[in-house]
N, C-alpha and C positions, 0 to 999 in steps of 0.2 A: 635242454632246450625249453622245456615247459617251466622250468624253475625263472629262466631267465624271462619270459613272458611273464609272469606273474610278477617280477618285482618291476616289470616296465608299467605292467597295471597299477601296480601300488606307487610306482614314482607319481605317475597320471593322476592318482586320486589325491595323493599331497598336496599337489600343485594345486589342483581344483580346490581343494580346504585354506591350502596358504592366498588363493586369489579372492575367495570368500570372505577371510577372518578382513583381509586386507581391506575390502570392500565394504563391510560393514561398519569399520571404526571410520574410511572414509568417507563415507555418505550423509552423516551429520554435520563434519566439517563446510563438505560442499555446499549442503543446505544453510548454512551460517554466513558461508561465504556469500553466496548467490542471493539473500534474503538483505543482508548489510547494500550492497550493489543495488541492489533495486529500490530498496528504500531509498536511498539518496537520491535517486535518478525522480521517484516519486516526491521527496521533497522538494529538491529545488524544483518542479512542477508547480508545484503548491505556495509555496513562496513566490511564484511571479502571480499566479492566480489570486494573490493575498493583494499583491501589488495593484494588479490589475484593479479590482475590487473596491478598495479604499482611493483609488486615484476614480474611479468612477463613484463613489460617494461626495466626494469633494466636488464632484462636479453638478451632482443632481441631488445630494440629501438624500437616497436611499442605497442599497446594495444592489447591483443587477443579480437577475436572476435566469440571464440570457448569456449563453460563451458566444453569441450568433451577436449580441448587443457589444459586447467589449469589445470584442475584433472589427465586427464596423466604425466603430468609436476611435480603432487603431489601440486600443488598451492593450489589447491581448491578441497574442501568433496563434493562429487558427488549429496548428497542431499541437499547442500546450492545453487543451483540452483532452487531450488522449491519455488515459493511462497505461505507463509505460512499463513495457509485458503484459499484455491482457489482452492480444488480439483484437485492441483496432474500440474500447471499451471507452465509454466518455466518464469523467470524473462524476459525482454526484454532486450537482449544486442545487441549492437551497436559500431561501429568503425567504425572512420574516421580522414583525414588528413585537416586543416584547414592550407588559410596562413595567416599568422599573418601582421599587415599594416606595417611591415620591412621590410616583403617578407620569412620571415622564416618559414618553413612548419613544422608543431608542431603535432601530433597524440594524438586523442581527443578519450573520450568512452563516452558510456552514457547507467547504467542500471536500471531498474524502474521496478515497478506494479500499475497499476492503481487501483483505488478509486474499480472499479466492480470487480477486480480479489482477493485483499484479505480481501476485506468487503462482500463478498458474503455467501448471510444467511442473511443476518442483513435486517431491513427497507430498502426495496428498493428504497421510496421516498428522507429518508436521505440521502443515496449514491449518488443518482439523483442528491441531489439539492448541494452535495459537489463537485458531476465532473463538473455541472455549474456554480456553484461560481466560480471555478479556472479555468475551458474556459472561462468565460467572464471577469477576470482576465487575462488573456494571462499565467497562469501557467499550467505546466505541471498536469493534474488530477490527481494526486496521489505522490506516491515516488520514489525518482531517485537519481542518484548520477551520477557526470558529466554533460555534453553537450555535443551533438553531433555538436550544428553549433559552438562553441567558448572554447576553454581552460579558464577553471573555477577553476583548481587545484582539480579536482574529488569532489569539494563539497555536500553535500547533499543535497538536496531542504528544508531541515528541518533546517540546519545549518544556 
């Protein structure tokens, strides 16, 4: 009887090991998976925000520096300001005039969400170790469109 107890504990503890091993090779995929998914969700964000942006330069010669301005203007849907997964977090926008080595003063944007704002949920150590690969990179940690120090033509940091 006690023999047969013991090998029901040790079936028990396999399974706990084999549900671990399983789980650990999973977890990165998921993270892969779920980081791909949200980026996109956050690009095409950003791409209408680009839109938004440059249809509002056309109209006044400079970049707004208001999501409250574009959306009154009808530029931009009020909830494309959000970044998506981040609990309700607004994009980071930015304006400003650079001069150019002509001397021509050119109006520059720059809008983004970081690595922690729409990876949040996920492996926090992943997240961690993606906003340091790209600070010790000298890249912006996450996703953005434009420059704020230099005229880039609004590109996307993914582009």
């Amino acid at each position: 009887m006690k023999k047969r107890i013991n090998n029901h504990i040790l079936a028990a503890f396999a399974a706990i090991l084999v549900f671990v091993c399983i789980r650990s090779v999973y977890a990165p995929v998921h993270f892969d998976n779920e980081r791909g998914a949200r980026e996109r969700a956050v690009r095409l964000r950003l791409a209408a925000i680009r839109r938004a942006q440059e249809a509002y330069r056309v109209q006044t010669g400079a970049y707004c520096g208001s999501f409250a301005e574009l959306t009154a203007r009808g530029l931009l849907a009020d909830s494309l300001r959000f970044v998506p997964h981040s609990g309700g977090r607004i994009f980071q926008l930015r304006t400003a005039t650079v001069t150019t080595a002509s001397g021509r003063e050119v109006p520059v944007m720059e809008c983004g969400a970081t690595f922690d704002e729409y990876l949040a949920g996920l492996d926090e150590a992943s997240v961690a170790a993606l906003a340091e690969e790209a600070g010790n990179a000298g890249r912006f940690p996450g996703l953005k469109i434009g420059d704020i120090e230099k005229d880039n033509g609004n590109a996307g940091n993914w582009e």
